[in-house]
N, C-alpha and C positions, 0 to 999 in steps of 0.2 A: 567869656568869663569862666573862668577855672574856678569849681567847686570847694576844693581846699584855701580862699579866701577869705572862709568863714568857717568860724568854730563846727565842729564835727555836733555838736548838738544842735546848733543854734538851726543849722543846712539840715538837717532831720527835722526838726520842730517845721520850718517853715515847708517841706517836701510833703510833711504829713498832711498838709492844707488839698493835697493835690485830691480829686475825691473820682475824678474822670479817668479809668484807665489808659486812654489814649495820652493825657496829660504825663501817666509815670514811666510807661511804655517809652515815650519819646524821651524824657529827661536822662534815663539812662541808653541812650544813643546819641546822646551831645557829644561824647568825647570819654576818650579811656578811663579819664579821673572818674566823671560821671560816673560810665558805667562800674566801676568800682567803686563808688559808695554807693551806689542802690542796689547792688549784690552785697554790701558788705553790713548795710541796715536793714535789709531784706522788707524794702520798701515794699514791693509786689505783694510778699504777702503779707502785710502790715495791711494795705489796701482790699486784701481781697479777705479779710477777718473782718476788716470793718464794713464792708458789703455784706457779707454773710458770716456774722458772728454765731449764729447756732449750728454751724459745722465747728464741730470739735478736734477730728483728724482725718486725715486723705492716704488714701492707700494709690499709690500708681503706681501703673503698670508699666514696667522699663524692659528693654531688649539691652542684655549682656553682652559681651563681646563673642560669646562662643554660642548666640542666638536666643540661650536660654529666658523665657519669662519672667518675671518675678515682679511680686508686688512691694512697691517701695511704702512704709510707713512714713507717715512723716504729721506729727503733730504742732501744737499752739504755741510750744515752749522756742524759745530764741536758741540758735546755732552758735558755734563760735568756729567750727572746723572750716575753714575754706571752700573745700569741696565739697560741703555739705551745703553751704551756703550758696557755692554757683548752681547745684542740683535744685536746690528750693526754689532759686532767683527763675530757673527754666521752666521749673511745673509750674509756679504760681506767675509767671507773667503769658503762659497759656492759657491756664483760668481764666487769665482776665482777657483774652483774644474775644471770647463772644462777647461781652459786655462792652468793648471796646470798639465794635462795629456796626451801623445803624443796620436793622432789617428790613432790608429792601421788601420781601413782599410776606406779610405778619402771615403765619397758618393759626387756624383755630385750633386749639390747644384743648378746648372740652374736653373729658373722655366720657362723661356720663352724670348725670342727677346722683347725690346720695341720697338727697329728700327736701321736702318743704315745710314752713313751720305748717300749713294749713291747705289741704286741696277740696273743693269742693263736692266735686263727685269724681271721687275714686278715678277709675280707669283712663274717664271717656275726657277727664281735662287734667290725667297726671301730668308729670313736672318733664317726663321721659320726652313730653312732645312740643319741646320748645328745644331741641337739639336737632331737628329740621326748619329749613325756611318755608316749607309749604304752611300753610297755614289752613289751606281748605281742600277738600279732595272730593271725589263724586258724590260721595254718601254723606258727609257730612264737615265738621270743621275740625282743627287742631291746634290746641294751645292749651295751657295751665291758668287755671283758676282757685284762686284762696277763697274763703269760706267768705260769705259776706256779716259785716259790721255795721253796729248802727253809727259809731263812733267815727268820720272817717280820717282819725288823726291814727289807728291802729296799723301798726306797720306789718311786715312779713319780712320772710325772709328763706332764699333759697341756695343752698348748700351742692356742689359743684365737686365733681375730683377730676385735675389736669391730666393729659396722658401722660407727666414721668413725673420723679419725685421732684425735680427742678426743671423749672422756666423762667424764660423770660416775657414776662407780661408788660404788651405797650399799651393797650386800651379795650373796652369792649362794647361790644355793639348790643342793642334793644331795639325788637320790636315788639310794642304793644299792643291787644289783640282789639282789633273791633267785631264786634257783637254786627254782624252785617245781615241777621235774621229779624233783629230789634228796628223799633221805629227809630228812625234819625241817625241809625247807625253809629252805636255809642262807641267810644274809644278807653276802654276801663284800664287809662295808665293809673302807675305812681305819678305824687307831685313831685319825688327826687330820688335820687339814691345814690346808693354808697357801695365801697366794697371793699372787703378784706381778703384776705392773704394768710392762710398758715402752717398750719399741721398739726395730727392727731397726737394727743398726749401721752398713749400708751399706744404698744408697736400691738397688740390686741386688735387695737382699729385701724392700724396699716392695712391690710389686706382688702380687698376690692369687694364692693358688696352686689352679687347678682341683679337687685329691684334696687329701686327708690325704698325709703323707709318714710312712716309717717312721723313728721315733728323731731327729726333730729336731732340729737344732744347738740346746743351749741360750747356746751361747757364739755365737753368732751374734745376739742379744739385749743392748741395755742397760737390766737392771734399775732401775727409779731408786723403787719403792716394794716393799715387804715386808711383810704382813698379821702381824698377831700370830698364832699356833699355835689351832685351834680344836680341842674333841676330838669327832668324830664317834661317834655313839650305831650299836650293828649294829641296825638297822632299817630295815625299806623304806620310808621313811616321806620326803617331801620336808623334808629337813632344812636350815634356817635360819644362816646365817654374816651374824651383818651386820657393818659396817667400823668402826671407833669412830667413825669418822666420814667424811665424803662424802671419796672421793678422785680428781683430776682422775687421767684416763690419758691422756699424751703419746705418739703412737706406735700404738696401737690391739693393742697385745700382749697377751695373760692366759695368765697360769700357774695352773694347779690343782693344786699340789704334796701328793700320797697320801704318807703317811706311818704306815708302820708295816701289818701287814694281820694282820685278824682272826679269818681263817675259813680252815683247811685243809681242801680235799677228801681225804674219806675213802679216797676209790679211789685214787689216787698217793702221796697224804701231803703235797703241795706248798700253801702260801699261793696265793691271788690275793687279787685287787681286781678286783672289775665295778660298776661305774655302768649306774643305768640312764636317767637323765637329768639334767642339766646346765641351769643359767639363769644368767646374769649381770647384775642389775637397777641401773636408773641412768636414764642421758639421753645421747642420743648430741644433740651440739652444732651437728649437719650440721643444715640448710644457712647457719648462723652466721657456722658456722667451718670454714675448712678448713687441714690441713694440710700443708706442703710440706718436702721432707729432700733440702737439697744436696748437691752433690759433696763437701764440705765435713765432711760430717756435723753441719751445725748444721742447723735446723730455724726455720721461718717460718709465719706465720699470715694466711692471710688473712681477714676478716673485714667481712661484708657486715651492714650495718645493718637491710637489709629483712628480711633471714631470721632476726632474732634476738625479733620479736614470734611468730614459728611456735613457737622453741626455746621461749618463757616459758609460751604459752598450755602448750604438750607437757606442763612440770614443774609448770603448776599443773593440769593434768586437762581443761581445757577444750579440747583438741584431742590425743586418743589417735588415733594411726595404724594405717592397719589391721593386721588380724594377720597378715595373709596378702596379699602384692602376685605377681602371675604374675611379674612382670620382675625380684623381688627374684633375687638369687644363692643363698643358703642355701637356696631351694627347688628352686633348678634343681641346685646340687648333692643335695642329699636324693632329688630325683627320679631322678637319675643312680646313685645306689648304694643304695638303699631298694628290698625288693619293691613291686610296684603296687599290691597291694590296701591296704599300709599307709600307703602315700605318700595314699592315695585318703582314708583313713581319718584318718589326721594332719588332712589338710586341711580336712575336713567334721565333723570334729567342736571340741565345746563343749571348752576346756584346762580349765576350771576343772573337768570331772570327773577331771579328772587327777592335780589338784595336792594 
């Protein structure tokens, strides 16, 4: 079926429906016509505003004919130049390459705690030690504990930043901590939870912060996604959340929103929530893509063509990054608030005994 059978709006309206990269990808590879109306409606990027509307403009990076660099602009506003329009139709049907292919084997995407609404006792159960699977080590235990409540309908809530300004996030994992010093060996879950997606509202709170902070501005954050309610099982056991489906994160933010707590200690009578460890699996897009957030509050993408063969091999499994780099941050923070023998222990050992 030849595309020019139907009105030139009518064939827009109904393509506009297409919401699956793979879906717009293939449509302009049916046939010449084809691909000349979805360069000529600039379908691709019709589709990749409506995935990620809070990108405003994309600067890519292009090799000239006489080899030189140069970053090409390219904003929201509609083309009418030809060549401008097969240029746009190339970048933005790359964009849409990672979203377009399932990720064979998810990395965790953590880079570090910003902070928690509430921790118990400071150090020795910050929010820092639920970004290991260890949970126990010679000397004592590891995990994050909220302040106890007599209420146990009082939620929490703990605040997360991804390793790049954009990912892609497919689900995330929960273990809940058991108290295995207590009688009966309590399991102090939420009864559910939830999680968000965003980024920071001024480029002030871009920058990467050293520690955990106590009680996080959550109003310093624009939410711009919302998980459905999952309901957490009381078990120690690393417990599964996946998303109904892949979600881009703009901003590099995550919320792990506790909801509701199951487990009162006996000796005071009060609710907590402790976690014993934390994953957030997906694909971080660096060195792709990188993010930029103006004085302005709008936000820009730049986008380097050579580093987006690194991103695809990543999400099909043919190039997993190590697990461990010296120079990453999350370790140097971990190392900074972690005892040594567990930092030591973290590091040299297999995660999959863990999980």
């Amino acid at each position: 079926m030849e595309v020019d059978l139907f009105a030139n709006d009518v064939t827009s309206h109904i393509l506009g429906f297409l919401n699956d990269p793979v879906d717009v990808i293939r449509a302009g590879a049916v046939s010449q016509s084809w691909r000349h109306f979805v360069i000529a409606n600039g379908i691709c990027k019709k589709l990749w505003l409506k995935r990620v509307p809070i990108i405003t403009s994309i600067a890519c990076e292009v090799e000239e004919g006489d080899g030189i660099i140069k970053l090409l602009d390219i904003g929201s506003r509609n083309s009418v130049n030809w060549e401008t329009l097969e240029t746009e139709h190339r970048i933005f049907s790359s964009l849409l390459h990672p979203l377009a292919k399932q990720i064979v084997y998810p990395n965790d995407i953590l880079a570090f705690p910003i902070g928690a609404s509430s921790t118990d006792h400071g150090l020795a159960e910050n929010i820092i030690n639920t970004l290991t699977p260890i949970d126990r080590y010679p000397n004592g235990a590891s995990y994050w504990s909220s302040k106890g409540e007599v209420d146990p309908d009082v939620p929490e809530n703990i605040i997360y930043r991804l390793k790049s300004g954009v990912c892609i996030v497919t689900e995330v994992n929960i273990r809940p901590f058991e108290a295995f010093w207590e009688f009966g060996k309590p399991v102090y879950s939420a009864k559910s939870v939830r999680f968000r997606m965003g980024h920071p509202k001024s480029t002030q709170d871009m920058g990467m912060e050293v520690f955990p902070v106590d009680k996080p501005c959550v109003d310093k954050y624009e939410w711009t996604y919302t998980s459905p309610e999952f309901p957490m099982t009381q078990e120690a056991c690393l417990q599964q959340f996946k998303l109904p489906e892949p979600v881009i994160c703009v901003g590099g933010v995550f919320q792990v929103e506790l909801l509701g707590r199951a487990q009162m200690e006996e000796i005071n009578g009060l609710y907590y929530i402790c976690l014993g460890y934390v994953r957030v699996l997906g694909q971080s897009l660096d060195p792709a893509y990188n993010l930029e957030m103006y004085p302005s509050g709008e936000f820009g993408l730049r986008y380097y063509p050579h580093g987006l063969d690194y991103v695809l091999r990543s999400i099909s499994g043919e190039s997993v990054p190590s697990k461990y780099d010296s120079d990453d941050e999350t370790s140097a923070v971990m190392a900074a608030l972690l005892p040594a023998e567990m930092v030591e222990e973290v590091l040299m050992s297999d995660e999959d005994e863990w999980w």
